[in-house]
C-alpha positions as CSV (number, residue, x, y, z in Angstrom):
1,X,0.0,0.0,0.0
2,X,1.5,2.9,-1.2
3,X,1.2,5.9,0.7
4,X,-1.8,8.6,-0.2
5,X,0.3,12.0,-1.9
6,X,-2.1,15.0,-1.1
7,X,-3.5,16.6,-4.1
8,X,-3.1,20.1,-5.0
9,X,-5.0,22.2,-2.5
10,X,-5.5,19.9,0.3
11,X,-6.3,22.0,3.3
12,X,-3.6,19.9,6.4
13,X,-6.1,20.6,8.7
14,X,-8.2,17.2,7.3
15,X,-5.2,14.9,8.7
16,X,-5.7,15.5,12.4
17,X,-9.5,14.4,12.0
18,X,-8.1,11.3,10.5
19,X,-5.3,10.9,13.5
20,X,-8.0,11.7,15.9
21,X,-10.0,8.8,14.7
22,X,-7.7,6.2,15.3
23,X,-6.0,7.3,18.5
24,X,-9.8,8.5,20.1
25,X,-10.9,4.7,19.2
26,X,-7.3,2.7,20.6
27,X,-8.2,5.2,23.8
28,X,-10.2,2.7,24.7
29,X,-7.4,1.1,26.5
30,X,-7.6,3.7,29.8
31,X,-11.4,2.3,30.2
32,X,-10.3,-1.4,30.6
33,X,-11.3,-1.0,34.2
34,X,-14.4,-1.0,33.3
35,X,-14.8,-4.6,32.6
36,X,-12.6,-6.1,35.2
37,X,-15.1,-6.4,37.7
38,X,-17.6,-8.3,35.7
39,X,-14.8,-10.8,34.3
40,X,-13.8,-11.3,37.8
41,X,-17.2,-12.3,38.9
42,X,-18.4,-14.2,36.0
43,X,-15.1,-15.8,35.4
44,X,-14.0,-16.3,38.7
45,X,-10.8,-14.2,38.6
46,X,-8.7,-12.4,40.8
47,X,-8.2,-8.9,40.2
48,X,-4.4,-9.3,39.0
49,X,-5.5,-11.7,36.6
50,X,-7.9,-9.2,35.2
51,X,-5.5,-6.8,34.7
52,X,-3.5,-8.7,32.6
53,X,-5.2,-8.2,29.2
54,X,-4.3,-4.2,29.8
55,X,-1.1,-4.9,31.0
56,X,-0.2,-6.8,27.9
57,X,-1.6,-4.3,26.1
58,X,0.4,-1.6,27.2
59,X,3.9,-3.9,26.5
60,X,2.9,-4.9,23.6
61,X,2.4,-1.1,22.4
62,X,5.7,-0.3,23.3
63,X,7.1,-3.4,21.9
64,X,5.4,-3.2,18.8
65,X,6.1,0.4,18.3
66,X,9.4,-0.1,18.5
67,X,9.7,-2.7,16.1
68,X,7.2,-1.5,13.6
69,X,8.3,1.9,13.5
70,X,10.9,1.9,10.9
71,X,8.2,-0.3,8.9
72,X,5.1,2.8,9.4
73,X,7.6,5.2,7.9
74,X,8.3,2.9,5.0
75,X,4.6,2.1,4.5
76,X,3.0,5.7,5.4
77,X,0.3,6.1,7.6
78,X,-2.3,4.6,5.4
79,X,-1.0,0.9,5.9
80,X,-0.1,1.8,9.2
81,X,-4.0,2.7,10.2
82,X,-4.8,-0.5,8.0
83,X,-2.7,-2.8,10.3
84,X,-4.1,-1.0,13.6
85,X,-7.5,-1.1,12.3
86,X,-7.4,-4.9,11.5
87,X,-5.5,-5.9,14.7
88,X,-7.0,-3.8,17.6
89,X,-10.9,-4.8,16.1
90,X,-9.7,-8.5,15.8
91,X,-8.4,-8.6,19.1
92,X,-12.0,-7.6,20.7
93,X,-13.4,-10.2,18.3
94,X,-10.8,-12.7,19.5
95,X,-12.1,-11.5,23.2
96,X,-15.4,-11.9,22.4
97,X,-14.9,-15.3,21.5
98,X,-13.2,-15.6,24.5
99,X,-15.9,-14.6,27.0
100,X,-18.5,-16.2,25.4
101,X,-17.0,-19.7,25.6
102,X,-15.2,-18.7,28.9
103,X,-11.6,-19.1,27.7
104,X,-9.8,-16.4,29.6
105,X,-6.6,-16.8,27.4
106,X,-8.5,-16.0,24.5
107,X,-9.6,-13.0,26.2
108,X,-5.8,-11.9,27.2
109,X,-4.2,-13.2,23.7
110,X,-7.0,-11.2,21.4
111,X,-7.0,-8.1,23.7
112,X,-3.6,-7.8,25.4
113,X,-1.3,-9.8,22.2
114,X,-3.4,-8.7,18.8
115,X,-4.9,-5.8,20.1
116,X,-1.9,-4.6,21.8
117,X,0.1,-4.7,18.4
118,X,-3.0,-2.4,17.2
119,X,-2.8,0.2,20.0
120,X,1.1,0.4,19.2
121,X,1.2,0.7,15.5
122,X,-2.1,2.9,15.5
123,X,-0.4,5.4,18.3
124,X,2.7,6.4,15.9
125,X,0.9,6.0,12.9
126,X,0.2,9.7,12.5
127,X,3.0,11.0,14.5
128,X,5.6,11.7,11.3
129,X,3.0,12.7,9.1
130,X,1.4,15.0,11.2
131,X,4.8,16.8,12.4
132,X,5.4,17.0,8.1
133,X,2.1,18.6,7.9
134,X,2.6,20.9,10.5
135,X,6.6,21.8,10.7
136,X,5.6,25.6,12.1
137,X,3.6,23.7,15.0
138,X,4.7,20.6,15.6
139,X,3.9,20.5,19.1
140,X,0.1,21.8,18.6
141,X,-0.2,18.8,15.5
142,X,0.7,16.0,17.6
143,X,-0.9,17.4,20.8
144,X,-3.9,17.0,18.8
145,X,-4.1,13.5,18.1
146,X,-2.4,12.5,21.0
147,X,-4.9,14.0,22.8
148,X,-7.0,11.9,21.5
149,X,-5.6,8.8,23.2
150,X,-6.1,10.2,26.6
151,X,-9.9,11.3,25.8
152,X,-11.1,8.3,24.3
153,X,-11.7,6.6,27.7
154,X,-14.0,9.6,28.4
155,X,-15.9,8.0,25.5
156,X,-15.7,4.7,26.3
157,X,-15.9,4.3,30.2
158,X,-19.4,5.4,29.9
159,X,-20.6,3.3,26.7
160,X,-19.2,0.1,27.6
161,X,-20.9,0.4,30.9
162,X,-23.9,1.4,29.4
163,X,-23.7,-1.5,27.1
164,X,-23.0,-4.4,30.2
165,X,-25.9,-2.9,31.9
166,X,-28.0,-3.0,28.3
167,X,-26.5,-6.6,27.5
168,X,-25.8,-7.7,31.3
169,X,-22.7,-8.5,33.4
170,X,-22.1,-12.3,32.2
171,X,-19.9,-13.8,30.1
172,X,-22.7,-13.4,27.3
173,X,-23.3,-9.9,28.0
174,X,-19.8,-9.3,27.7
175,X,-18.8,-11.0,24.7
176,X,-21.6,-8.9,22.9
177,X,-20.0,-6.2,24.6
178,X,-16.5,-7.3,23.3
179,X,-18.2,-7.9,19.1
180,X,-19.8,-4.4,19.4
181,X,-16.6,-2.5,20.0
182,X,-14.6,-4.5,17.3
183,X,-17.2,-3.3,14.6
184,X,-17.7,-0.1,15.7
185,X,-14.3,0.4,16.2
186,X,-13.4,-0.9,12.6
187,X,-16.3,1.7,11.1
188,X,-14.2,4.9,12.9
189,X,-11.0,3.7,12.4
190,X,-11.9,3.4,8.7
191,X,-12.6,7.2,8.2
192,X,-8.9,8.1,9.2
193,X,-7.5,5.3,6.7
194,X,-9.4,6.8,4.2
195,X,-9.0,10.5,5.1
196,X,-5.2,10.1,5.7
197,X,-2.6,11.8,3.4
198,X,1.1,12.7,3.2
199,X,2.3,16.5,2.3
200,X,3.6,16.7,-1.4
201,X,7.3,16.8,-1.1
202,X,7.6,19.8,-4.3
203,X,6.3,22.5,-2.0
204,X,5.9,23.5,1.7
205,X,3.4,21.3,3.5
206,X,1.0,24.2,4.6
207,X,-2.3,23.3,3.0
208,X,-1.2,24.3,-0.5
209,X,0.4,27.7,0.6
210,X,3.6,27.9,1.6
211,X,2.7,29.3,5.4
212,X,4.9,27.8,7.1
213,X,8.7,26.5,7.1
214,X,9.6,22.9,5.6
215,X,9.3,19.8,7.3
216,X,12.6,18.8,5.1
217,X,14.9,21.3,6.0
218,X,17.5,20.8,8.9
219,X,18.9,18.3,10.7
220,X,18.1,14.7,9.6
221,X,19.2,11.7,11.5
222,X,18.3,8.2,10.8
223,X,16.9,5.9,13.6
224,X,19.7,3.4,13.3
225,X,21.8,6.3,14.0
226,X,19.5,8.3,16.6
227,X,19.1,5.3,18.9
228,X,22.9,5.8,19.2
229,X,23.4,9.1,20.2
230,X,23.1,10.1,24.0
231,X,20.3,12.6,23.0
232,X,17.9,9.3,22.3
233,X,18.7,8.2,25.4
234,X,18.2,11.1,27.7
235,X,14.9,11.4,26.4
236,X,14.1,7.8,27.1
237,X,14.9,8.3,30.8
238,X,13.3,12.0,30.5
239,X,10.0,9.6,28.8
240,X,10.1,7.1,31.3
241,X,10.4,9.2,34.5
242,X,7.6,11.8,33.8
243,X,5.5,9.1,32.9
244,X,6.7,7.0,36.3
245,X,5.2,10.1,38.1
246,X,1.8,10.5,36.6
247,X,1.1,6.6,36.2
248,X,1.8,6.8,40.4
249,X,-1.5,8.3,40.7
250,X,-3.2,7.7,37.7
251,X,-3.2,3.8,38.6
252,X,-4.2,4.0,42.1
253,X,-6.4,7.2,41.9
254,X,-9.5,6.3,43.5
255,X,-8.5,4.2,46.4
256,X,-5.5,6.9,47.2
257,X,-7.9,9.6,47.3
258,X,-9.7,7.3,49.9
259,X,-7.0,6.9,51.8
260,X,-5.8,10.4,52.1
261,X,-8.9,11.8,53.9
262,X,-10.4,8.3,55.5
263,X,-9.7,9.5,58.9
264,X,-10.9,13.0,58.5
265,X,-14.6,14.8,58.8
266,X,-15.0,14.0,55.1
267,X,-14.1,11.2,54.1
268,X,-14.4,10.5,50.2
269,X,-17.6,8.6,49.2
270,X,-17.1,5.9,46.3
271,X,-18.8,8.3,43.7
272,X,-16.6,11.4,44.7
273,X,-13.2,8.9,44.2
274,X,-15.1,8.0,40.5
275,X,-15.6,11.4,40.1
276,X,-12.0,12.3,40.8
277,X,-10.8,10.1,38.2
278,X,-12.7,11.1,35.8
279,X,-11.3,15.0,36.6
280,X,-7.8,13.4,36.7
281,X,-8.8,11.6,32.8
282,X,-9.7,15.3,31.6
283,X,-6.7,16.9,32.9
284,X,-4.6,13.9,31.1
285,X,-6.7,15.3,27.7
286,X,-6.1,19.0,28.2
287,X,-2.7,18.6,29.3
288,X,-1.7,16.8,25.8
289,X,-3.3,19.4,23.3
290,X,-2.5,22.8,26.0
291,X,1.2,22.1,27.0
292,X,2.2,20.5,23.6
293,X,1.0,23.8,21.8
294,X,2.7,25.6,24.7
295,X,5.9,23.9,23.7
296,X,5.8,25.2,20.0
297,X,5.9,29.1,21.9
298,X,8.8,28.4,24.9
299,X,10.7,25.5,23.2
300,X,10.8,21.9,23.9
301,X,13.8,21.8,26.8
302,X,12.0,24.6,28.7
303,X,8.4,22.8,28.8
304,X,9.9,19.7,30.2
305,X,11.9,21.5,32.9
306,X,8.4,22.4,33.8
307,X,6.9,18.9,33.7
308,X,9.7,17.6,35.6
309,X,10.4,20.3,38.0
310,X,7.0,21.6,38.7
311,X,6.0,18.1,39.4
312,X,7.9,16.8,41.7
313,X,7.4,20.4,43.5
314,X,3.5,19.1,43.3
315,X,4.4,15.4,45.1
316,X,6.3,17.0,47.5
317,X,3.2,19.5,48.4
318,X,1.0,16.3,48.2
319,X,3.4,14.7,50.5
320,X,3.5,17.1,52.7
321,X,0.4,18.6,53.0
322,X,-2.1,16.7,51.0
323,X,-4.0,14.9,53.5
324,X,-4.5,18.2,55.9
325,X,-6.8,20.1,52.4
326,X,-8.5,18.3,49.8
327,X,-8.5,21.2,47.5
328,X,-4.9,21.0,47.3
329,X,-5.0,17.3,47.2
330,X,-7.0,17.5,43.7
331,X,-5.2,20.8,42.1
332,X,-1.6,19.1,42.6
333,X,-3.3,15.7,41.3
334,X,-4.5,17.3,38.2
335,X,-1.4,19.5,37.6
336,X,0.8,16.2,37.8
337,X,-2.1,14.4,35.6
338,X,-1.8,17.6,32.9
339,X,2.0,17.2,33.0
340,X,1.8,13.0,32.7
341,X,-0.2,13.6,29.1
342,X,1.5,16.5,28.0
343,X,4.7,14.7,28.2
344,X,3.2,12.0,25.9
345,X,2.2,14.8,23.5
346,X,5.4,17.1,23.5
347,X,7.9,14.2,22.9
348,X,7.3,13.8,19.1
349,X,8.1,17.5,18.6
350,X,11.1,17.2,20.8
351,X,12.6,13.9,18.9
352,X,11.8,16.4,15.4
353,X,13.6,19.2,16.7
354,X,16.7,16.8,17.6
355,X,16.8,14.3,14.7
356,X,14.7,15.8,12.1
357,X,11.6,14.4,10.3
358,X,13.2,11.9,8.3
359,X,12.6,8.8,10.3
360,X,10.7,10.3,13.5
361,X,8.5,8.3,13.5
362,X,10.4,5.3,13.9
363,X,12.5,7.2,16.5
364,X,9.3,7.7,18.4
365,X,8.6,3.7,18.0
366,X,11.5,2.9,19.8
367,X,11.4,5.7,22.4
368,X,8.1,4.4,23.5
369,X,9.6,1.2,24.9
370,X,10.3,3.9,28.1
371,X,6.2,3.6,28.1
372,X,5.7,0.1,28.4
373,X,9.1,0.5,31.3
374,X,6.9,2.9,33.4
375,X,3.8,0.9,32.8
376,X,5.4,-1.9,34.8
377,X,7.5,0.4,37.2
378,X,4.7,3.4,38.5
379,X,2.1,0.6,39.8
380,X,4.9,-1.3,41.5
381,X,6.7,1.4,43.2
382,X,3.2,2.4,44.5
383,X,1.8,-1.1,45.4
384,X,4.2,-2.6,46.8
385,X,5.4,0.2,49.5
386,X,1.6,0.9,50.8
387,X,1.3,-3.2,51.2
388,X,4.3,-3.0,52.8
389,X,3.1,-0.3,54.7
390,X,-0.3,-1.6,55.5
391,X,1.5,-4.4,56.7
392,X,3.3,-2.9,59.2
393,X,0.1,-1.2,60.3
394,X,0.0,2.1,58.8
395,X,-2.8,3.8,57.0
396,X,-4.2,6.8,55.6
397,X,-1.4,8.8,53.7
398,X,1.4,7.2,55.4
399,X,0.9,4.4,52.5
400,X,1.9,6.1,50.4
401,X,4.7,9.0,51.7
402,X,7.9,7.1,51.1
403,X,6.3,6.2,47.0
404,X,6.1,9.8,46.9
405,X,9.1,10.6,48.0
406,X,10.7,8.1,45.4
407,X,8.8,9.7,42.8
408,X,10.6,12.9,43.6
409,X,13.8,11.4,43.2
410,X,12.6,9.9,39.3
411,X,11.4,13.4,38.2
412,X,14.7,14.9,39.5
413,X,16.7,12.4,37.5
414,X,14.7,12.9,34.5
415,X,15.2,16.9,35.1
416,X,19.3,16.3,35.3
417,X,18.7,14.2,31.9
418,X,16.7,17.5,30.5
419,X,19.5,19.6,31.1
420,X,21.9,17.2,29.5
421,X,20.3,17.1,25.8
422,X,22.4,19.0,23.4
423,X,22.1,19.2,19.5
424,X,23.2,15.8,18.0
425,X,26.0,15.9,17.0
426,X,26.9,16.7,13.0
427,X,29.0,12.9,12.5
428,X,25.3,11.3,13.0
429,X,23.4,13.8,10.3
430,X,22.3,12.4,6.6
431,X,22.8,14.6,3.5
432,X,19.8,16.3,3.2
433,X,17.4,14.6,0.3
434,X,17.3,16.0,-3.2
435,X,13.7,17.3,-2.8
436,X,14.6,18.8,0.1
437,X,17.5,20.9,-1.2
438,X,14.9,21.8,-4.0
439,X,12.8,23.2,-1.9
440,X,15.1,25.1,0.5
441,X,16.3,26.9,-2.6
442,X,12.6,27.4,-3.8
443,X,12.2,29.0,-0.7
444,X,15.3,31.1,-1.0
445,X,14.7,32.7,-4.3
């Protein structure tokens, strides 16, 4: 499958609809939660084994970004919408199947293996075209779509529980469940394979106008060559750190808000904790498009010093102070939560600035394995001290102080790593590409 050349007079502003598609429908994934409790009843499980199909979800997206990336910037984001399309819809059928004969291995093999290998490919599919689109605003362009990864549980939390409490809470109810969101899924997804379209590479990607700069010029580096330069890697701990921080409290939201105030005048009902998730999910989606497109005004470097910084000055008022005002409690929990997706959002536009458009999108594969590392590492760091610390008889926020305090330490390594990134260095650049020197001096003249 080739990929889709624009026409003349393509407005750019169409490709975002057709990223939002895809990454609004593999958004799913932040609403898993919402069927654990009726597979653990009607299958018997334990709530570890229900998290698994979300857990293997999330490594497989990092494993398969990372080794399909090269392959989406090779194919174009058509074929890379196709093979997230096909995959991430078959592995709901596959779950379907699953439930309905009550094979839970189907149910982790279709949703966590084949659908996982969806939600990866689909999340970088747009990522190089977009920033090729948009080379003024790269931060705004990505922000966009990825945006629409952290809204599409707003979507689907409600709608799948609407549709267990239609088709009921068994493991009939929710295989239908499972079969409606594979088709409907495949419908949406379809709109952004067939919208999708890479910028014609004889003028500036701007809709037909030359508005804005080339995606072309500059620095190029290849991803054989970027995964070897210390750059790469500072942003992988940078990646993996920030995201450490905000999956602390996204994973454990409700029963840590709980917690915090259980031994005060107000203690938090079970529908206040729901409806603090559901602020923290919002924040998440406002952080991605509204720190991203701040990065395009105040520059990459500076937006994460205040991701990094800010935030752990936000777990240490939390650890400090949290349990003594609710208000405060929330704000800092939202301002981490806001930090957590802009980070995902503002990384794409970082990885441009430093290695160029060439293969970014195949950098950004392989930088996403830092995802799937902080997937596993956030809920463990927070688990495992408050059952340590329940053990030994504490409750209330002393569960989770010294997890805070190690979170401190991440962000501050990650901020060190900030400060470390320089320009890559020229012995790792590519000549630039013959369309690209013809354009530059188009430009020029």
């Amino acid at each position: 499958m080739s990929p889709p050349v624009a026409p003349p007079g393509w407005s750019r502003w169409l490709v975002p609809p057709a990223a939002l598609s895809v990454h609004l429908s593999i958004g799913q994934a932040y609403a898993w939660s919402v069927f654990k409790p009726p597979l653990e009843s009607a299958l018997g499980l334990s709530g570890t084994q229900s998290a698994l199909p979300f857990q293997l979800g999330i490594v497989m997206l990092g494993l398969s970004a990372a080794f399909g990336g090269t392959l989406v910037e090779r194919n174009g984001p058509r074929w890379a919408m196709t093979v997230a399309l096909v995959c991430f819809s078959s592995g709901f059928l596959i779950a379907s199947l699953g439930a309905a004969t009550e094979q839970y291995w189907l149910i982790v093999f279709g949703y966590g293996f084949v659908g996982g290998i969806g939600l990866g490919i689909g999340y970088i599919s747009p990522v190089s075209t977009l920033i090729k689109w948009f080379p003024d605003r790269p931060g705004m362009a990505t922000g966009i779509a990825i945006m629409g990864f952290g809204g599409g549980a707003l979507i689907a939390s409600p709608w799948s529980a609407q549709m267990l409490e239609s088709f009921g809470s068994d493991s009939s109810g929710i295989a239908l469940a499972f079969l409606v969101h594979g088709l409907s899924y495949a419908v949406f997804m379809s709109l952004g394979v067939l919208l999708v379209r890479v910028p014609r590479t004889d003028k500036p990607a701007a809709g037909g106008a030359a508005s804005g700069p080339s995606a072309l010029s500059g620095v190029q580096v290849s991803a054989r060559s970027a995964v070897r330069t210390p750059q790469f890697w500072c942003l992988w701990v940078i990646l993996c750190m920030n995201v450490t921080a905000g999956i602390g409290i996204l994973e454990k939201a409700a029963p840590m808000i709980k917690d915090f105030f259980a031994d005060s005048s107000t203690p938090v009902s079970v529908s206040a904790a729901a409806g603090f998730v559901a602020l923290l999910s919002a924040a998440n989606m406002a952080g991605r498009i509204g720190w991203s497109s701040t990065s395009d005004l105040i520059g990459r470097k500076n937006i994460y010093r205040v991701y990094l910084g800010v935030g752990a000055l936000m777990y240490a008022s939390i650890a400090w102070f949290g349990d003594s005002s609710k208000p405060l409690f929330i704000l800092c929990a939202l301002v981490i939560l806001s930090f957590y997706g802009g980070g995902f959002a503002t990384i794409p536009a970082y990885l441009k600035d430093l290695f160029g458009t060439y293969q970014v999108g195949a950098i950004h594969g392989r930088l996403l394995t830092a995802w799937s590392t902080a997937g596993v590492l956030g809920p463990l760091i927070v688990n495992w001290i408050a059952d340590r610390q329940e053990e030994a008889g504490k409750t209330g926020s002393a569960l989770y102080g010294m997890s805070f305090y190690i979170m401190i330490g991440l962000l501050a390594v990650g901020f060190v790593a900030n400060e470390l990134v320089r320009p890559v260095d020229p012995r790792h650049h590519i000549p630039v590409p013959k369309e690209a020197a013809d354009v530059q001096r188009e430009q020029s003249v």
